[in-house]
C-alpha distance (Angstrom), angle and dihedral (degrees) to the residues before:
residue distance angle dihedral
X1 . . .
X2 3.63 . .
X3 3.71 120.2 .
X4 3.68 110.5 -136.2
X5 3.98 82.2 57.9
X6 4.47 104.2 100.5
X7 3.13 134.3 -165.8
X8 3.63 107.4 -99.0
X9 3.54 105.8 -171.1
X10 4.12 133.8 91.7
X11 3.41 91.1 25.6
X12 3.91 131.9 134.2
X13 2.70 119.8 -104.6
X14 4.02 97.1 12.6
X15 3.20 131.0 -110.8
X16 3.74 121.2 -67.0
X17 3.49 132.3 -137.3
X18 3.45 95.9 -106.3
X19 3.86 93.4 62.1
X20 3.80 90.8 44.1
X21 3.86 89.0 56.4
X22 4.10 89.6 47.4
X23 3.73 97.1 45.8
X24 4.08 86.1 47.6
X25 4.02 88.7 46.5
X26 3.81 97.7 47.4
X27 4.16 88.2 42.1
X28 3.67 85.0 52.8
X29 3.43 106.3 49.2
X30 4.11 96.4 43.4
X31 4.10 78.3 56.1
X32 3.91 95.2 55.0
X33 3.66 87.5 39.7
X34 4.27 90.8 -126.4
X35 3.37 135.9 80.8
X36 4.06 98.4 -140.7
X37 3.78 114.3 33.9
X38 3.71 116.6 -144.0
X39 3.68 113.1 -107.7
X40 3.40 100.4 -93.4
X41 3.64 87.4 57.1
X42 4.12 93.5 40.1
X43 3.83 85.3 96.0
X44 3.59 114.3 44.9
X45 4.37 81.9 40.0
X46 3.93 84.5 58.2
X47 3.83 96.5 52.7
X48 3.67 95.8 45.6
X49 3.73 89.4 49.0
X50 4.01 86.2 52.5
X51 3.99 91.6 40.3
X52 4.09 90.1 51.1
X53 4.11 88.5 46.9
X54 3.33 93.1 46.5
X55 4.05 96.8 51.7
X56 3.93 87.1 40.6
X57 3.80 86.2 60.9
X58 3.56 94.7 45.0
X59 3.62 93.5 45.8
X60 4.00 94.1 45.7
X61 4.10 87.2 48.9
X62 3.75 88.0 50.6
X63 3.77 104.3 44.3
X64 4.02 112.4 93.8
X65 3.95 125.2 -164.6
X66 3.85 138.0 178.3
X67 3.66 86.0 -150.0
X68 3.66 122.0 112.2
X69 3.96 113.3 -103.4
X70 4.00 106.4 -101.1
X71 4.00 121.9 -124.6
X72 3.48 112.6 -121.7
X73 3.86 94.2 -147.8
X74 3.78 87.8 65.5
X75 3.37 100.5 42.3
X76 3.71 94.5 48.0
X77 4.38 85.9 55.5
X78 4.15 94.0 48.7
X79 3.70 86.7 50.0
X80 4.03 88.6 45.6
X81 3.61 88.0 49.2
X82 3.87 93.8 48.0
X83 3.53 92.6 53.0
X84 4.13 94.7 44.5
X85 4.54 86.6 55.6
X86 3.88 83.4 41.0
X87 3.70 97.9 52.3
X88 3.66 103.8 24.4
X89 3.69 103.6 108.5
């Protein structure tokens, strides 16, 4: 999909806010195909943002897993290290 959107779930601590609203922003604006709507668009771009946050936080307070909650300091390295042996050329 788009690659600045994460996977937000099983993590500790959870995801905040702030990275619901991004993920919901980014999915948004690969939809519309633009990263700034016009004004005439500026409102019906807002309320999707808000409508894909809001069922992102839904979804994240509904989902249930046995797994154990990831750390976000670790995850953050393997994907540094994925990207060093993917762009080391």
């Amino acid at each position: 999909m788009c690659r600045s959107i994460h996977q937000l779930h099983n993590f500790e601590p959870p995801a905040t806010d702030e990275e619901v609203q991004a993920a919901a922003l980014q999915y948004v604006r690969k939809i519309a195909g633009s990263t700034r709507p016009s004004a005439v668009n500026q409102e019906a771009f807002d309320q999707a943002v808000a409508a894909v946050s809001a069922a992102t936080a839904d979804l994240l307070a509904a989902l249930v897993t046995t797994a154990a909650p990831k750390n976000r300091d670790v995850e953050a390295a393997k994907a540094r290290a994925r990207a060093e042996r993917r762009y080391a050329s």
